[in-house]
C-alpha positions as CSV (number, residue, x, y, z in Angstrom):
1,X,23.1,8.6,-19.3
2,X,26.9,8.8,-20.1
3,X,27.4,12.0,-18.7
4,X,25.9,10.9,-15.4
5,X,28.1,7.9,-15.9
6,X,31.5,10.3,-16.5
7,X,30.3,11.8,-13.3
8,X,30.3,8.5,-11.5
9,X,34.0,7.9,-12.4
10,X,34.7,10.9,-11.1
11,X,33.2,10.3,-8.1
12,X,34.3,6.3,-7.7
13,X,37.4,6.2,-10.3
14,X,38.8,3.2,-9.1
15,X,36.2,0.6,-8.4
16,X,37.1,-2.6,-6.5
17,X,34.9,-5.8,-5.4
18,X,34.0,-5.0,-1.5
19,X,34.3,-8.6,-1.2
20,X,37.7,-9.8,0.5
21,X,38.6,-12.8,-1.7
22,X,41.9,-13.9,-3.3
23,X,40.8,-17.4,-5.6
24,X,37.6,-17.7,-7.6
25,X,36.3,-20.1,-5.3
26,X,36.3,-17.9,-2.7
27,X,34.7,-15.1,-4.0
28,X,31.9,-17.6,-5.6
29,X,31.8,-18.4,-1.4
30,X,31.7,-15.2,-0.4
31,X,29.1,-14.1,-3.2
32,X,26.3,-16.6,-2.0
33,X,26.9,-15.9,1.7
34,X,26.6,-11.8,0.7
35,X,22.6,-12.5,0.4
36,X,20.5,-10.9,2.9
37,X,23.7,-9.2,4.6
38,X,26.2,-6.6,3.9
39,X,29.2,-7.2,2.3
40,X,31.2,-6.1,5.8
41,X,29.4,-8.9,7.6
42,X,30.7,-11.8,4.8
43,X,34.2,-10.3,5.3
44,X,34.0,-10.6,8.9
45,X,33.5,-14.5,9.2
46,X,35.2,-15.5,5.5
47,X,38.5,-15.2,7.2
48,X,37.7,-18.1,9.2
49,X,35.9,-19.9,6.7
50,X,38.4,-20.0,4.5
51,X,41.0,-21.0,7.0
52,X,39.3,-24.0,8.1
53,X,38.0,-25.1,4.4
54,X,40.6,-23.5,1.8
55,X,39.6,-25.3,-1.1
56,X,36.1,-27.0,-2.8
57,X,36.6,-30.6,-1.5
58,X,37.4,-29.4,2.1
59,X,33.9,-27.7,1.9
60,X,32.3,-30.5,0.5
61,X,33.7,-32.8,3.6
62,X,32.6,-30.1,6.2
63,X,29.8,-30.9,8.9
64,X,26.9,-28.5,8.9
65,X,26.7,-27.9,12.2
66,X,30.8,-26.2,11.8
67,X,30.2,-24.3,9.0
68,X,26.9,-23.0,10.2
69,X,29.0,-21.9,13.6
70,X,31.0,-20.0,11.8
71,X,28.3,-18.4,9.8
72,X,25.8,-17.8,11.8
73,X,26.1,-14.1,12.5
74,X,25.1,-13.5,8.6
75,X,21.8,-15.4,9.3
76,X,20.0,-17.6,7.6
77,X,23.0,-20.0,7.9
78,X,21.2,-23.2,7.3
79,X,19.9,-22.7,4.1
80,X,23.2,-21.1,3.0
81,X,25.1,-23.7,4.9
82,X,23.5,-26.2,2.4
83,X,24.0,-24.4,-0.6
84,X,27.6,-24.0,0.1
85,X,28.1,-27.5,1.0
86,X,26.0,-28.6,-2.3
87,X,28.0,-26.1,-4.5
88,X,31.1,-28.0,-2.8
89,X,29.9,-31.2,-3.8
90,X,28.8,-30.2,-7.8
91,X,31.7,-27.8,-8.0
92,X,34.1,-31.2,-7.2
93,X,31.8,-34.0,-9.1
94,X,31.3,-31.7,-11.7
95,X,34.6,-29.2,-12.2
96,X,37.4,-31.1,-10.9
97,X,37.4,-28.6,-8.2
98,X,37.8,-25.5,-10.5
99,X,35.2,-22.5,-10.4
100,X,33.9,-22.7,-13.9
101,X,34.5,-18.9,-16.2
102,X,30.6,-19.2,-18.2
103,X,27.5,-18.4,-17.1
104,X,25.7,-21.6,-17.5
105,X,28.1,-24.1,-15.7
106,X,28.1,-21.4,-13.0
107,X,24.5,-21.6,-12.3
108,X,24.4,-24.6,-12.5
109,X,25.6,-25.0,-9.6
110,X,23.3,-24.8,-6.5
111,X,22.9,-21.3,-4.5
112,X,24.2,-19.4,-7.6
113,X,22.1,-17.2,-9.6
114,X,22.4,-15.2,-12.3
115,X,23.9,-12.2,-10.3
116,X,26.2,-14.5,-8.2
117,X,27.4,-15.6,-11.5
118,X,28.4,-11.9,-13.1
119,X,30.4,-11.3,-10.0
120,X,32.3,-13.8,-10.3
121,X,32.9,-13.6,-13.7
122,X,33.7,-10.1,-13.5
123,X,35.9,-10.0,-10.4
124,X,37.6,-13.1,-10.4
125,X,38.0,-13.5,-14.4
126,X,38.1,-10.4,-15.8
127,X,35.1,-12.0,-18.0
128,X,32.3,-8.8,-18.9
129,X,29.5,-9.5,-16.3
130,X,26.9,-6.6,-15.2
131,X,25.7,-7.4,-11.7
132,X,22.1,-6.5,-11.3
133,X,20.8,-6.5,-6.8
134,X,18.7,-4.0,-4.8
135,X,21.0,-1.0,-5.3
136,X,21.8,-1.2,-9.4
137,X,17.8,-1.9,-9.5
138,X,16.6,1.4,-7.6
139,X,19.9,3.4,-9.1
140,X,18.7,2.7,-12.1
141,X,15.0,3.5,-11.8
142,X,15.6,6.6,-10.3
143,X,17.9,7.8,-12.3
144,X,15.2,7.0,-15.5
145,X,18.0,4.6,-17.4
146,X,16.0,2.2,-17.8
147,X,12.1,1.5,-18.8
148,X,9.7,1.6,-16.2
149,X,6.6,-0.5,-16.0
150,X,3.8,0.5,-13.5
151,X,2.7,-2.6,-11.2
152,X,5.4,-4.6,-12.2
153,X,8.1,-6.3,-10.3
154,X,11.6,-5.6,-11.5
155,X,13.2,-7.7,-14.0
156,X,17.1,-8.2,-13.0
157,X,17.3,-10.0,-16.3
158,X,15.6,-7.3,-18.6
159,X,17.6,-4.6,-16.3
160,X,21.0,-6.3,-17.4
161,X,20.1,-6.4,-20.7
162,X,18.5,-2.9,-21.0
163,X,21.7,-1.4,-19.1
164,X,24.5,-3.3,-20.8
165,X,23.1,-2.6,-24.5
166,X,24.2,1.4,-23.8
167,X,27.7,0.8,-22.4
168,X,30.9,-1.4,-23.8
169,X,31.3,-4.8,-22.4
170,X,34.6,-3.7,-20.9
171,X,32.7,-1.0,-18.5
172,X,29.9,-3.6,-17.4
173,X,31.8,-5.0,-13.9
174,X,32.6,-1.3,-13.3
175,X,29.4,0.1,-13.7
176,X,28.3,-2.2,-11.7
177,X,30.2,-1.2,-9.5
178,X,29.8,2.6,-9.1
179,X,25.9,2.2,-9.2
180,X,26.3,0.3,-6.2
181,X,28.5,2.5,-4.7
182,X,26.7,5.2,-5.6
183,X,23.4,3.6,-4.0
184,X,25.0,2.9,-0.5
185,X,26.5,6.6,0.0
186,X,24.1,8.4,-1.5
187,X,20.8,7.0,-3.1
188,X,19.5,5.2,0.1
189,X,16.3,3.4,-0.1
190,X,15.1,5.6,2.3
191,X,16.0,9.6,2.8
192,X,18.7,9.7,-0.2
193,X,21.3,12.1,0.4
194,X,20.0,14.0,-3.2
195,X,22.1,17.5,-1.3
196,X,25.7,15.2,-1.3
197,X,24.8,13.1,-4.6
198,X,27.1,14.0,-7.3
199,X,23.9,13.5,-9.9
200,X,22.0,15.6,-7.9
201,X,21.9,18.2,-11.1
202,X,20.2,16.0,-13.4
203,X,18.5,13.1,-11.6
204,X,15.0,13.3,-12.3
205,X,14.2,11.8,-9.4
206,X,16.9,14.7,-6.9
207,X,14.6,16.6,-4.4
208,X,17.6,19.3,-5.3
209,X,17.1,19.5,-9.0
210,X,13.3,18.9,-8.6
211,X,12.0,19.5,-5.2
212,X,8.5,17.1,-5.8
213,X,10.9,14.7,-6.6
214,X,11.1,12.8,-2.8
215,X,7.0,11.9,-3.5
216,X,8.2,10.0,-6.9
217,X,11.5,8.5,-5.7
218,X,9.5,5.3,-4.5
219,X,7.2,4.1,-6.7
C-alpha cells in the first residue's frame, strides 16, 4: 500500500482541490452542488453564483427560481437549490454566518454529508479530513486496500476509517486527492487505462500485471 502510495506522489505531487473557491463558504457551496456533476460543471456557474450572492445571508435571501437559473445546467437544481438556500438559513441562524471547522456542526447543516464535510475541512481548514465518493471507493477496491465484502454495498464510513487507520492524518486530504485523481485519468469505471496507470505493476486488479484481471475489476 505505501509503495503504491509513493508512486502516486510521484505521479500527482502536488495535489490541489479541483473546486474553484476562495472562502469556506464557498467551497461548502461548491461541494453540495459537485453531486451528480463534475467538478468542471460547478466551476462553470459558481462564478456567477458567487457574484450575485457573495456571502451566507445573501443566499439565504435569494429566490429559488434565481438561483435555480443559474444552476440549472448541473441538474437537479431544485433539490440543490433548496439545500443551498436551507444551509443559508442554518449556517446564519445557527453560525453567525461563519462555516463551522468540526464535523458535527458541519452536517448539521442541511445538504452536507459526511464527505461534503471532509472537503471542507480539508481544503478550506487545513483540518485532517479523508474524502470518501465514487472514485476513492472503486480506487480502493481495486487496488485490494481495503476489505471486501461480497453482496454488500460500500460503506464510505467503514472505507474512511479502514483507509485513514494506515496513513498519518497529515496525508488524509492528499490521499484523497491522488486517488481521485488517479481514478479520473486512469482507473475509469469502465475500460481503465491499466497500459498508462502508474500502478499498473502491482495492482491486482491491472489487465497488464494480470491479464484475467479486466473480468474481476467490477465486482
Amino acid at each position: 500500500m505505501h509503495e503504491e502510495y509513493a508512486l502516486l506522489c510521484a505521479e500527482f505531487p502536488d495535489p490541489v482541490c479541483a473546486l474553484h473557491f476562495d472562502t469556506p463558504f464557498q467551497l461548502l457551496v461548491a461541494t453540495i452542488l459537485s453531486a451528480q456533476t463534475t467538478d468542471r460543471r460547478v466551476n462553470s456557474v459558481t462564478p456567477e453564483l458567487f457574484r450575485r450572492w457573495p456571502e451566507p445571508g445573501d443566499l439565504a435571501d435569494a429566490r429559488p427560481e434565481d438561483v435555480e437559473d443559474v444552476i440549472h445546467p448541473l441538474g437537479f437544481f431544485h433539490s440543490k437549490t433548496r439545500n443551498l438556500l436551507a444551509m443559508a438559513t442554518k449556517l446564519v441562524a445557527d453560525f453567525d454566518g461563519v462555516v463551522p471547522q468540526d464535523m458535527d456542526s458541519l452536517t448539521s447543516l442541511p445538504g452536507v454529508g459526511r464527505k461534503t464535510a471532509n472537503v471542507v475541512l480539508g481544503n478550506a481548514f487545513g483540518i485532517s479530513g479523508f474524502p470518501v465518493d465514487t472514485h476513492v471507493i472503486r480506487v480502493t477496491r481495486r487496488l485490494r486496500w481495503r476489505t471486501i465484502r461480497r453482496g454488500s454495498a460500500p460503506d464510505p464510513v467503514g472505507i474512511e476509517r479502514e483507509i485513514t487507520s494506515c496513513f498519518p492524518p497529515g496525508e488524509w486530504t492528499n490521499l484523497s486527492h491522488r486517488l481521485i485523481f488517479l481514478g479520473r485519468r486512469y482507473c475509469h469505471a469502465r475500460n481503465p487505462d491499466c497500459v498508462s496507470c502508474p500502478l499498473r505493476e502491482s495492482c491486482p486488479s491491472s489487465t497488464i500485471a494480470h491479464p484475467n484481471a479486466a473480468k474481476r475489476n467490477d465486482r
